[in-house]
PDB file of N, CA, C and O in Angstrom:
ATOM      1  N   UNK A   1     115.928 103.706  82.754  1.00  0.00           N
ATOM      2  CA  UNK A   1     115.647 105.018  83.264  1.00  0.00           C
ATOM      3  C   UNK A   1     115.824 105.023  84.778  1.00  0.00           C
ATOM      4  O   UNK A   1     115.600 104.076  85.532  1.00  0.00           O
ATOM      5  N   UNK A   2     116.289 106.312  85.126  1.00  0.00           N
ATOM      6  CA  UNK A   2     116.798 105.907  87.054  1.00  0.00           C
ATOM      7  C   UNK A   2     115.653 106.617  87.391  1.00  0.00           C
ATOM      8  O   UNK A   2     115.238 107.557  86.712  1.00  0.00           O
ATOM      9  N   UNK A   3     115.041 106.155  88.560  1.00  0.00           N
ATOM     10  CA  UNK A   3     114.188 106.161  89.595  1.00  0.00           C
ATOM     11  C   UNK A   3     113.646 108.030  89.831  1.00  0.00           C
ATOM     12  O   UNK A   3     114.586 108.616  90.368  1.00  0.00           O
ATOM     13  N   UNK A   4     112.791 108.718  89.644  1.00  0.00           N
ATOM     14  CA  UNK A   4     112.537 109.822  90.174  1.00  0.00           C
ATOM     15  C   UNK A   4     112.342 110.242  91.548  1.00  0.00           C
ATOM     16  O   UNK A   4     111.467 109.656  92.186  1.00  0.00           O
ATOM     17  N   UNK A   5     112.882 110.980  91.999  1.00  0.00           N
ATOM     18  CA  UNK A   5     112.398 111.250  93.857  1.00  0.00           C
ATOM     19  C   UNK A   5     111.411 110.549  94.602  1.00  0.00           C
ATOM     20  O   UNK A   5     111.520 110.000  95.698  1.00  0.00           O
ATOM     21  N   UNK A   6     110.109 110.681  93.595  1.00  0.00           N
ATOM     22  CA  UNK A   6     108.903 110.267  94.197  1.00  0.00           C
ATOM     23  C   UNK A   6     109.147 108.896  93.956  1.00  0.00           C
ATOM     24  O   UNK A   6     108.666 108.254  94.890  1.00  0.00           O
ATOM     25  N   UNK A   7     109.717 108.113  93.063  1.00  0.00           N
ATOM     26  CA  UNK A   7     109.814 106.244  92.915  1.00  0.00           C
ATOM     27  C   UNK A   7     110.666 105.689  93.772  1.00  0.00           C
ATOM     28  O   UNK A   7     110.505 104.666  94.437  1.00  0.00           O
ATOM     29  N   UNK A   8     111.805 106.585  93.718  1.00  0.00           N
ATOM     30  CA  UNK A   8     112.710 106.207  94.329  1.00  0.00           C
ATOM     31  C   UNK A   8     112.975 105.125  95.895  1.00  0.00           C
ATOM     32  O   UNK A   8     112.904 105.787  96.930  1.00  0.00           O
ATOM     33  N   UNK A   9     113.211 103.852  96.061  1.00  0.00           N
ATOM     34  CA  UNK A   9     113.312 103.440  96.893  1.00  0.00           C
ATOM     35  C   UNK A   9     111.479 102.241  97.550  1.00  0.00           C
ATOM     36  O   UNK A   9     111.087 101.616  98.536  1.00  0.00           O
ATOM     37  N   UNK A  10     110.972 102.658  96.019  1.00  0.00           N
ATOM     38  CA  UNK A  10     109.901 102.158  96.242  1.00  0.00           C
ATOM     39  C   UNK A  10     109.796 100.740  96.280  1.00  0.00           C
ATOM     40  O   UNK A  10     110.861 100.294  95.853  1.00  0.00           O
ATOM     41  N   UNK A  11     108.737  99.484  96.700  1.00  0.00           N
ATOM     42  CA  UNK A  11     108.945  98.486  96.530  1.00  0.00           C
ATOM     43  C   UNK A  11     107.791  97.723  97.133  1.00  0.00           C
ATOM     44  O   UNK A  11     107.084  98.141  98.050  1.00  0.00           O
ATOM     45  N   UNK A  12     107.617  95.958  96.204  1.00  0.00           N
ATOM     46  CA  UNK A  12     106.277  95.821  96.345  1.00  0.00           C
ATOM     47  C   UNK A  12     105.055  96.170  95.489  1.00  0.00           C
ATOM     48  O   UNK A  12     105.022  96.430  94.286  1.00  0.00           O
ATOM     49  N   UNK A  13     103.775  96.102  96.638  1.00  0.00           N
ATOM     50  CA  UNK A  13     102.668  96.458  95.956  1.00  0.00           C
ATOM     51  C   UNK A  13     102.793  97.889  95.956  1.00  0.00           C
ATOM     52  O   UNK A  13     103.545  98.474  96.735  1.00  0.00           O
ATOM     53  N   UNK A  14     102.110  98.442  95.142  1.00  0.00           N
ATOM     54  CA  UNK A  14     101.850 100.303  95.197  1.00  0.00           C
ATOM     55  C   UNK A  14     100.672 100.745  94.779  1.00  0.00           C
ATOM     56  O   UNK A  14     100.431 100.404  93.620  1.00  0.00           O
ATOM     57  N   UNK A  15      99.750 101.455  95.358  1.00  0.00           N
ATOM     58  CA  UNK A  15      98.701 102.258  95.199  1.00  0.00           C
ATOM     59  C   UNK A  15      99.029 103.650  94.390  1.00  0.00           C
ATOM     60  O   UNK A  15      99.691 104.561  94.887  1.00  0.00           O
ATOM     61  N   UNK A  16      98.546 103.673  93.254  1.00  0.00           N
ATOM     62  CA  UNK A  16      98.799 105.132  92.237  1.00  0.00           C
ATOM     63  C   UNK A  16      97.514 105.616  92.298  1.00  0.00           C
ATOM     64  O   UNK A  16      96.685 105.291  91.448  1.00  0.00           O
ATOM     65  N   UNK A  17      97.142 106.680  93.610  1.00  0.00           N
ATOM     66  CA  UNK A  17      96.089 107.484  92.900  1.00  0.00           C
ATOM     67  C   UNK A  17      96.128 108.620  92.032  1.00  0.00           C
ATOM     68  O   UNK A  17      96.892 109.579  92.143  1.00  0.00           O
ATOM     69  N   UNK A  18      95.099 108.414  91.009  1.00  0.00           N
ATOM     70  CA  UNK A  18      95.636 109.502  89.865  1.00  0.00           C
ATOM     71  C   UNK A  18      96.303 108.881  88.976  1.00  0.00           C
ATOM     72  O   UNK A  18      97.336 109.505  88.735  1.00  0.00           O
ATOM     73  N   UNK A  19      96.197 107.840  88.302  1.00  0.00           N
ATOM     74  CA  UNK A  19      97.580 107.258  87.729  1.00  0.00           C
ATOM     75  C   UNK A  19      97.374 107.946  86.177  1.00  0.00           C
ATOM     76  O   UNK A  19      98.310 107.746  85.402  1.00  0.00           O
ATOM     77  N   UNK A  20      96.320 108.671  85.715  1.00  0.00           N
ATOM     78  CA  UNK A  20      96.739 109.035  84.349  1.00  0.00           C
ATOM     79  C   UNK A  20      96.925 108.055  83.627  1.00  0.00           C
ATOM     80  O   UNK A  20      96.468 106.913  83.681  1.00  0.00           O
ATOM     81  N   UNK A  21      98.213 108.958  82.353  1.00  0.00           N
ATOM     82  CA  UNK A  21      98.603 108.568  81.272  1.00  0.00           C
ATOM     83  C   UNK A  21      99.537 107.398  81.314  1.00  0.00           C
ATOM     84  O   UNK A  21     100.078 106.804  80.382  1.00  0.00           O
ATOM     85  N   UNK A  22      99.618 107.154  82.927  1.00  0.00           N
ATOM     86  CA  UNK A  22     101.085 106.066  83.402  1.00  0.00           C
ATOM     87  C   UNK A  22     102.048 106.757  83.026  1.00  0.00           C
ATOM     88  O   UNK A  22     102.574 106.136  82.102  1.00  0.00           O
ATOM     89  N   UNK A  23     102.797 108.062  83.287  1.00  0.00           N
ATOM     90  CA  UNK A  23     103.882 108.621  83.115  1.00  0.00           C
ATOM     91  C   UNK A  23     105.105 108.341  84.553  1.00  0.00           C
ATOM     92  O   UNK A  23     106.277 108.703  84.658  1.00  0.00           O
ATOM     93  N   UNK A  24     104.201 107.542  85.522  1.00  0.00           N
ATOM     94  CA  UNK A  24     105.247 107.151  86.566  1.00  0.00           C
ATOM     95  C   UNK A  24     106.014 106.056  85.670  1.00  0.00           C
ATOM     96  O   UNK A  24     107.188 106.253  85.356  1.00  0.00           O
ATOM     97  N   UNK A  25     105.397 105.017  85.308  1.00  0.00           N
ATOM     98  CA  UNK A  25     105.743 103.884  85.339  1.00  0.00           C
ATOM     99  C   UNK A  25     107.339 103.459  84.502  1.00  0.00           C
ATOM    100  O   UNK A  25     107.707 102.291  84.373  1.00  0.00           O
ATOM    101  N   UNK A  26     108.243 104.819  83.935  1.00  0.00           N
ATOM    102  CA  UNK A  26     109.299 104.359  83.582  1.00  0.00           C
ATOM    103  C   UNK A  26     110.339 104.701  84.727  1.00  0.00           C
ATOM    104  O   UNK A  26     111.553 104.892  84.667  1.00  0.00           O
ATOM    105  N   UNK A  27     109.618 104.709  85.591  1.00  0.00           N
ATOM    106  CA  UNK A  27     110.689 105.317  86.499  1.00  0.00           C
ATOM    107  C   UNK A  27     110.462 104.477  88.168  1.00  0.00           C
ATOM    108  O   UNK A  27     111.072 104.814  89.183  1.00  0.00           O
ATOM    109  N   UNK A  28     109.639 103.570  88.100  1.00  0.00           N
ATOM    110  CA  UNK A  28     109.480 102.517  88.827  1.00  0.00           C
ATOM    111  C   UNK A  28     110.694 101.740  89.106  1.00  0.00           C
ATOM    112  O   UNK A  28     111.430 101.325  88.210  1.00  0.00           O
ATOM    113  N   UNK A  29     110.927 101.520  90.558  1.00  0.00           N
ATOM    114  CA  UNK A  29     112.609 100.671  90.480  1.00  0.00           C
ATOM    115  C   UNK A  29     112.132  98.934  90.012  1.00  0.00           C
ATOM    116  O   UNK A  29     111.220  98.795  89.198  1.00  0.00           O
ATOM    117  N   UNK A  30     112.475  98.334  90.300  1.00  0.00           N
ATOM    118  CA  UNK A  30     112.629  96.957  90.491  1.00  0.00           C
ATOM    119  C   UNK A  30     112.133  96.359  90.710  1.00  0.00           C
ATOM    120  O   UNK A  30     111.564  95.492  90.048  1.00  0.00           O
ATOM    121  N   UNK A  31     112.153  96.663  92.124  1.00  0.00           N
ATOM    122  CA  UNK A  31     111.807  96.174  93.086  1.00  0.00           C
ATOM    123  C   UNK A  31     110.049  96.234  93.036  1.00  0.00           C
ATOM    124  O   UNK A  31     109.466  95.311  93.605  1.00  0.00           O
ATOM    125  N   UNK A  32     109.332  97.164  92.455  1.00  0.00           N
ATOM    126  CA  UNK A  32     107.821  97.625  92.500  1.00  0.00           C
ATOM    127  C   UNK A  32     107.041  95.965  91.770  1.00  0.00           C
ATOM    128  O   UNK A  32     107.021  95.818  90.548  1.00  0.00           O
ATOM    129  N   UNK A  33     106.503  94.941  92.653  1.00  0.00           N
ATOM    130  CA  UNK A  33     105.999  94.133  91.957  1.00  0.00           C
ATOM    131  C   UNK A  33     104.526  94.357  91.015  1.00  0.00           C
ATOM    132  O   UNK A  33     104.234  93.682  90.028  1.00  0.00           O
ATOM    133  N   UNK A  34     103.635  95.569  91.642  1.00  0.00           N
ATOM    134  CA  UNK A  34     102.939  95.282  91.028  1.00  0.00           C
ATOM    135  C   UNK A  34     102.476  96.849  91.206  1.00  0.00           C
ATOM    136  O   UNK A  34     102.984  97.360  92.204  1.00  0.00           O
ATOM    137  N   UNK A  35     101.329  98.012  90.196  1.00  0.00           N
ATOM    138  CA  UNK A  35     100.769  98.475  90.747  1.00  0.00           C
ATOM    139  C   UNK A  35      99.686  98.614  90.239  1.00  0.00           C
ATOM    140  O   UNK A  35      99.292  98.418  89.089  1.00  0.00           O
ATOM    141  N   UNK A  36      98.923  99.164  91.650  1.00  0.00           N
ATOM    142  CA  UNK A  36      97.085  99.125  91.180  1.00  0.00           C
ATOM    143  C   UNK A  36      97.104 100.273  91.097  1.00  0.00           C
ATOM    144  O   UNK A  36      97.821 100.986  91.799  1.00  0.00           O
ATOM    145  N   UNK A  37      96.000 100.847  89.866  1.00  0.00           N
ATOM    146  CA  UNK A  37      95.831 102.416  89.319  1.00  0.00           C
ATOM    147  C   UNK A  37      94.449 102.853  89.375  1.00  0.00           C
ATOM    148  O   UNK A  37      93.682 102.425  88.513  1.00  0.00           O
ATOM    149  N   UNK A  38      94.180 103.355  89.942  1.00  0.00           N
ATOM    150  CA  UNK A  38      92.835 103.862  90.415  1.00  0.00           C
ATOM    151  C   UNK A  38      93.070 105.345  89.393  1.00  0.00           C
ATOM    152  O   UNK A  38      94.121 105.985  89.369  1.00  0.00           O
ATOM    153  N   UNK A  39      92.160 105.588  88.809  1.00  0.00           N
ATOM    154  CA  UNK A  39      91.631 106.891  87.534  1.00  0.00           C
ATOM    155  C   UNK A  39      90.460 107.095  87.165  1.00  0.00           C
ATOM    156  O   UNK A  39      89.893 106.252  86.470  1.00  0.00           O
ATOM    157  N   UNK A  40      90.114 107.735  87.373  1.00  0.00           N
ATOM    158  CA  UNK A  40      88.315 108.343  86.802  1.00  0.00           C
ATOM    159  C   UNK A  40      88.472 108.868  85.346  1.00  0.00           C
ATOM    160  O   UNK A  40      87.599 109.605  84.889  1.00  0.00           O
ATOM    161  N   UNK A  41      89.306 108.597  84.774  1.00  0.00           N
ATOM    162  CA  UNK A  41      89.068 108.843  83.123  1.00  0.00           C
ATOM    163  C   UNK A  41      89.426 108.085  82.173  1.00  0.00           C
ATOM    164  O   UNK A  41      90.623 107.803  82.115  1.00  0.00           O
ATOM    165  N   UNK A  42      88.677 107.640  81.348  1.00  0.00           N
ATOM    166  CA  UNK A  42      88.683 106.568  80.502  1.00  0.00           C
ATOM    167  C   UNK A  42      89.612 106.973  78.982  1.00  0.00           C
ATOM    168  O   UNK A  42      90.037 106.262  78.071  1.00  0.00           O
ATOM    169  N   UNK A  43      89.650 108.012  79.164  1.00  0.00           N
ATOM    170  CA  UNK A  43      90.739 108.708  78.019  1.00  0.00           C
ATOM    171  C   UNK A  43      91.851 108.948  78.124  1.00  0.00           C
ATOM    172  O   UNK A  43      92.547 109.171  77.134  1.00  0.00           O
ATOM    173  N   UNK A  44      92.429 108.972  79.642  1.00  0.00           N
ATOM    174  CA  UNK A  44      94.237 108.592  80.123  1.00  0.00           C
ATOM    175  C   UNK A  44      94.587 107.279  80.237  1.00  0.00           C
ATOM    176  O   UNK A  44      95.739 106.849  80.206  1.00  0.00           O
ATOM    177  N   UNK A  45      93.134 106.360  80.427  1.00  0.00           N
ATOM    178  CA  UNK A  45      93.326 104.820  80.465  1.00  0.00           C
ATOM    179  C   UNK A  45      93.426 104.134  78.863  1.00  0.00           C
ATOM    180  O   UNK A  45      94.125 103.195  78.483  1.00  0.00           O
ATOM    181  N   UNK A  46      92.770 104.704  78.346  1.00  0.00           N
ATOM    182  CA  UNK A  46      93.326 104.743  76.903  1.00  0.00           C
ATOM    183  C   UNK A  46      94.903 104.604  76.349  1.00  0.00           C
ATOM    184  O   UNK A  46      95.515 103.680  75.814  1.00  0.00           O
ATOM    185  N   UNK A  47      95.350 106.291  76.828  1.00  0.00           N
ATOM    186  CA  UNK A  47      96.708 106.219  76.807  1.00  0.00           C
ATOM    187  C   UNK A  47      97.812 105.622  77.848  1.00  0.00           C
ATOM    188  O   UNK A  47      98.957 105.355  77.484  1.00  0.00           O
ATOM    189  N   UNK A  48      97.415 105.467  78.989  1.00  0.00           N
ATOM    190  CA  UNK A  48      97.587 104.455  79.676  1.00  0.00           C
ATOM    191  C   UNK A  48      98.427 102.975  79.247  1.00  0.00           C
ATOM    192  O   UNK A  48      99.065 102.145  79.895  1.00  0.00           O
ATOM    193  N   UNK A  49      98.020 103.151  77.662  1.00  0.00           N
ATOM    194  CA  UNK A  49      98.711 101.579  77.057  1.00  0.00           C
ATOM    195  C   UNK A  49      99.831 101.611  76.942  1.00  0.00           C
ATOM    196  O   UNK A  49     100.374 100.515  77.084  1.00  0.00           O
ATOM    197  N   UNK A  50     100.513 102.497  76.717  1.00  0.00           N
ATOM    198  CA  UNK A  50     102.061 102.000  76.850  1.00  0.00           C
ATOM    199  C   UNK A  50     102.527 101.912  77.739  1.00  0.00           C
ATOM    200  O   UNK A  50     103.749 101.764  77.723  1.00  0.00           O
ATOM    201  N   UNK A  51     101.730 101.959  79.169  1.00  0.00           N
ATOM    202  CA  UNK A  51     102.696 101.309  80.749  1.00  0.00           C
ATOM    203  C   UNK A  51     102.875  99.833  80.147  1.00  0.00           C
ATOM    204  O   UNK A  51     103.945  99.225  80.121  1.00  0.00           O
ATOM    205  N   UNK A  52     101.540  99.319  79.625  1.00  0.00           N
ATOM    206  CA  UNK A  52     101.636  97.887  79.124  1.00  0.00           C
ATOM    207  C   UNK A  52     103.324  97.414  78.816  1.00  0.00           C
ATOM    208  O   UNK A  52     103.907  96.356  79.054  1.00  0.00           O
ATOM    209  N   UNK A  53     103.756  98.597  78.236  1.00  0.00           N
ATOM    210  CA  UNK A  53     105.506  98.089  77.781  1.00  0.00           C
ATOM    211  C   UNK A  53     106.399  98.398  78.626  1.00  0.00           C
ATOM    212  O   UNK A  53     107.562  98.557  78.255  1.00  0.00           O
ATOM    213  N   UNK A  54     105.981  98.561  80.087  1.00  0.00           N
ATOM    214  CA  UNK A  54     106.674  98.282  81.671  1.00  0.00           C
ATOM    215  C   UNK A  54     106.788  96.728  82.106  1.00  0.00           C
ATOM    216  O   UNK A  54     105.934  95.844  82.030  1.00  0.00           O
ATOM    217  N   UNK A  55     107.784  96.690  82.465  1.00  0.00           N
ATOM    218  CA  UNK A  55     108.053  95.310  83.361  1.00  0.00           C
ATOM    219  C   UNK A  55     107.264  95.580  84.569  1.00  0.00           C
ATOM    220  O   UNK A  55     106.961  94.492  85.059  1.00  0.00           O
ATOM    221  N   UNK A  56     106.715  96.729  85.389  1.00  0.00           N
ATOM    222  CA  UNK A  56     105.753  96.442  86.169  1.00  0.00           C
ATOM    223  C   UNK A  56     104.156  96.213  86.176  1.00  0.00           C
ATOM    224  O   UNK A  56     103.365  97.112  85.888  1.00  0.00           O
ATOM    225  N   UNK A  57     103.807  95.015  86.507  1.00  0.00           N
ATOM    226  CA  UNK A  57     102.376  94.723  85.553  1.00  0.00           C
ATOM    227  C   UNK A  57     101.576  96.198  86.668  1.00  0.00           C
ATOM    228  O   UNK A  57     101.917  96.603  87.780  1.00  0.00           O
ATOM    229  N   UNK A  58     100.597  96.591  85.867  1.00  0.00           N
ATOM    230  CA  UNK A  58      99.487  97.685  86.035  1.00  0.00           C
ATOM    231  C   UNK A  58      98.239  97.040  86.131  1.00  0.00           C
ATOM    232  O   UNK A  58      97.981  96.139  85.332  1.00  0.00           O
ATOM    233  N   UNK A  59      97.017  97.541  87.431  1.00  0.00           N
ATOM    234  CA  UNK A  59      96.549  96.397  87.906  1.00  0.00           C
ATOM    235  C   UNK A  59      94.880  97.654  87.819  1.00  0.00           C
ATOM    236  O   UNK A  59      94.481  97.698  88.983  1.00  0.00           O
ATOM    237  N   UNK A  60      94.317  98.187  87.284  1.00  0.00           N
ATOM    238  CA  UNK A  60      93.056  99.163  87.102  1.00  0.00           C
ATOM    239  C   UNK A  60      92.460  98.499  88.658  1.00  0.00           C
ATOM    240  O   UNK A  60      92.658  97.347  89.044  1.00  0.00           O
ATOM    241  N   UNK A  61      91.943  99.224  89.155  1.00  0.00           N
ATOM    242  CA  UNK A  61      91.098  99.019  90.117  1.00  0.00           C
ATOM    243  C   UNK A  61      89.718  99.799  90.644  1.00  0.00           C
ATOM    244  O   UNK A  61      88.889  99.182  91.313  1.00  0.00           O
ATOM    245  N   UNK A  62      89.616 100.589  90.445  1.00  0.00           N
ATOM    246  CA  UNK A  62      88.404 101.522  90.441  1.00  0.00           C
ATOM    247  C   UNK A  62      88.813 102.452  89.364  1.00  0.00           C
ATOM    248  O   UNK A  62      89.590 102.189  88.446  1.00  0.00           O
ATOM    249  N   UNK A  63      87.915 104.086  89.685  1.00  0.00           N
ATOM    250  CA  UNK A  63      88.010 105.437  89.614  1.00  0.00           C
ATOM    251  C   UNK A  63      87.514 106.117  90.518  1.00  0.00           C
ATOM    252  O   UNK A  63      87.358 107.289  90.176  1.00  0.00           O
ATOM    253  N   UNK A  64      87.277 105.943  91.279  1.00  0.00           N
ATOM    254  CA  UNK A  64      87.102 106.657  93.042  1.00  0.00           C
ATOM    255  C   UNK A  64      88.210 106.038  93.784  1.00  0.00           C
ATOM    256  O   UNK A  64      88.454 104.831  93.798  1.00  0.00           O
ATOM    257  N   UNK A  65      88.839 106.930  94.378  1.00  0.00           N
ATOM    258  CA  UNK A  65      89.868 106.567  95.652  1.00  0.00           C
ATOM    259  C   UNK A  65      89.066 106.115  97.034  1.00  0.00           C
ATOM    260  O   UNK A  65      89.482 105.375  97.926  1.00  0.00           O
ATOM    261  N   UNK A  66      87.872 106.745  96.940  1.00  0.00           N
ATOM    262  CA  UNK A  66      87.615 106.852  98.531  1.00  0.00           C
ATOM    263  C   UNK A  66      86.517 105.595  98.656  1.00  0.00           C
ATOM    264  O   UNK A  66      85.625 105.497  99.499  1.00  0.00           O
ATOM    265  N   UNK A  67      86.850 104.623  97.530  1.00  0.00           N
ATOM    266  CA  UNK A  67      85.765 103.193  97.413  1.00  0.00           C
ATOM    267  C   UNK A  67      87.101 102.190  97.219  1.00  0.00           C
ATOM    268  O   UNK A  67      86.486 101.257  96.703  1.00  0.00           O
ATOM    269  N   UNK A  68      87.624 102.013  97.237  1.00  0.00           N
ATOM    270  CA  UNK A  68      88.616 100.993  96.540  1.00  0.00           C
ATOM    271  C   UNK A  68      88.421  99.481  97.177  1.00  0.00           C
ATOM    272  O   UNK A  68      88.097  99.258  98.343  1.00  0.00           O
ATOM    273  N   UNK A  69      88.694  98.468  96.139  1.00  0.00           N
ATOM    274  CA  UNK A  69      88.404  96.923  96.698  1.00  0.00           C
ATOM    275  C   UNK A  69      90.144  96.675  97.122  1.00  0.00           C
ATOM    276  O   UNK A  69      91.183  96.455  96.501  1.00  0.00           O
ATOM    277  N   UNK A  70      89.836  96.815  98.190  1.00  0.00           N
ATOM    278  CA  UNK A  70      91.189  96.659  98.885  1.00  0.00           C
ATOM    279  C   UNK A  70      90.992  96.388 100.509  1.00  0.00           C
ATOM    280  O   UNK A  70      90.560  97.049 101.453  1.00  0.00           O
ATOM    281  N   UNK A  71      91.605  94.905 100.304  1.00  0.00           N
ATOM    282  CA  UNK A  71      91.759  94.837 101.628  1.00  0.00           C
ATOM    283  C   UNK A  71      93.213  95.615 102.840  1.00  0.00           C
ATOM    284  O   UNK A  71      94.379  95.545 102.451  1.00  0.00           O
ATOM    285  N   UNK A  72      92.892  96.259 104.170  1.00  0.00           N
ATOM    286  CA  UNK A  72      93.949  96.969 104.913  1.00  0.00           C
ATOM    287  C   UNK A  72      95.217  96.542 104.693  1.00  0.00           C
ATOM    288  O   UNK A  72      95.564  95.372 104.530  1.00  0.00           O
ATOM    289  N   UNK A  73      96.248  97.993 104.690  1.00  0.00           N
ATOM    290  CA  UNK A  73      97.538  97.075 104.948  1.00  0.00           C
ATOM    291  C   UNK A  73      97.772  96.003 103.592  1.00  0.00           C
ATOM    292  O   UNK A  73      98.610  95.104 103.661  1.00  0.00           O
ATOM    293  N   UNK A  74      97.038  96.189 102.528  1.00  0.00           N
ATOM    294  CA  UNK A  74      97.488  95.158 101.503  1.00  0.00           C
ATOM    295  C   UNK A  74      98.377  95.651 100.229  1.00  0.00           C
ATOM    296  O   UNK A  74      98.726  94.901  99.318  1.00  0.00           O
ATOM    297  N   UNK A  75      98.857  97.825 100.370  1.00  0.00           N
ATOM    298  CA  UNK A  75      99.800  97.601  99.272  1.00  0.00           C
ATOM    299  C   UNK A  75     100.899  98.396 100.400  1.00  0.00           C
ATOM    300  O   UNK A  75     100.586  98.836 101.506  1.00  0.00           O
ATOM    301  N   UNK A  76     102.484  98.433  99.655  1.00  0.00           N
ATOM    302  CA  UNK A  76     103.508  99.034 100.922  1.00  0.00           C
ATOM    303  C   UNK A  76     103.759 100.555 100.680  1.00  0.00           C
ATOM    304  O   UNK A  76     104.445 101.324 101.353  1.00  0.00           O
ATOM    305  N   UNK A  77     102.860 100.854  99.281  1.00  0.00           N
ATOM    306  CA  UNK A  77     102.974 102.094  99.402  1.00  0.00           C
ATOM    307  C   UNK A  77     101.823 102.901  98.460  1.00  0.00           C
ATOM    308  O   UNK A  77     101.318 102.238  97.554  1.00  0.00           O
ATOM    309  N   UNK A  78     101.382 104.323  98.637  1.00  0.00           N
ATOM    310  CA  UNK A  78     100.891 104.939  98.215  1.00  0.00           C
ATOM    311  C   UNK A  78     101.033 106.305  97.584  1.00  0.00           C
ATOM    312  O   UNK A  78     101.191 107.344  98.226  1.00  0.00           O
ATOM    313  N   UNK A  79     100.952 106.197  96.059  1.00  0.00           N
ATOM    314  CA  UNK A  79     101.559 107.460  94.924  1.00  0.00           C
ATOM    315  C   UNK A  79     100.179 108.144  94.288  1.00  0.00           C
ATOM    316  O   UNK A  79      99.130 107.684  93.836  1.00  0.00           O
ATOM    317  N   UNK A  80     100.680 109.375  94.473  1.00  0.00           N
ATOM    318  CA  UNK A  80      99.881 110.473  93.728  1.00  0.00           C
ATOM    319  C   UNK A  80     100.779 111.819  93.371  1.00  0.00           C
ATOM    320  O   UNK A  80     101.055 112.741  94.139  1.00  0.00           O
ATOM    321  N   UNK A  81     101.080 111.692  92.255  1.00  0.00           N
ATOM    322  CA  UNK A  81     101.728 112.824  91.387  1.00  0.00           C
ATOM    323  C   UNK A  81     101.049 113.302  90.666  1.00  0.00           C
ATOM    324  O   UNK A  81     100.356 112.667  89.871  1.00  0.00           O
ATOM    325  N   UNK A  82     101.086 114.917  90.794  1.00  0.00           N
ATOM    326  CA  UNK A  82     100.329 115.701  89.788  1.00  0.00           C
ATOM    327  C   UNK A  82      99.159 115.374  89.209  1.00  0.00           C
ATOM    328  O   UNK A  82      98.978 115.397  87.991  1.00  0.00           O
ATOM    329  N   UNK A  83      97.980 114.932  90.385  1.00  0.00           N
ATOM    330  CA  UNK A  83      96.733 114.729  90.390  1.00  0.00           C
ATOM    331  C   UNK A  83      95.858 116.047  90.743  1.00  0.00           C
ATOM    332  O   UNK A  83      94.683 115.942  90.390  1.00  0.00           O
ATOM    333  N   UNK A  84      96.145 117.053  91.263  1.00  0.00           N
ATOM    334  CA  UNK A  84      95.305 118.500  91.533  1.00  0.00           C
ATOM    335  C   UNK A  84      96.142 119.453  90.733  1.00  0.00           C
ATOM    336  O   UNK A  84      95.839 120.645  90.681  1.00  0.00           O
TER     337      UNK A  84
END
């Protein structure tokens, strides 16, 4: 699947706030080694399971954005699609 606007050119670690159902994740380039998914609902993390069948591993990390265990400067980019 080729890259959507918002993936496009992405690479590295990546911060998904909002990550949902993982509907980014077929459209992740390559290059994306890893991403952490921060979500406050346990019923998109549910469906959430078929990112599992992405070559980019998916990394849960909270459900508050504005708490996250993250040290500065530690992912190269930050995604939020169709979260409001």
């Amino acid at each position: 699947m080729v890259a959507s606007p918002v993936t496009a050119g992405l690479s590295g670690e990546v911060l998904e706030v909002g990550f949902g159902s993982g509907l980014n994740m077929p459209y992740y380039p390559p290059a994306v080694q890893r991403v952490r998914a921060v979500d406050p609902s346990a019923v998109t993390r549910k469906l959430a399971e078929r990112a599992a069948a992405s070559t980019v591993p998916v990394e849960y990390i909270g459900v508050d954005a504005k708490a996250l265990p993250l040290e500065d400067a530690s992912v190269d980019r930050v995604v939020s699609v169709l979260m409001l």
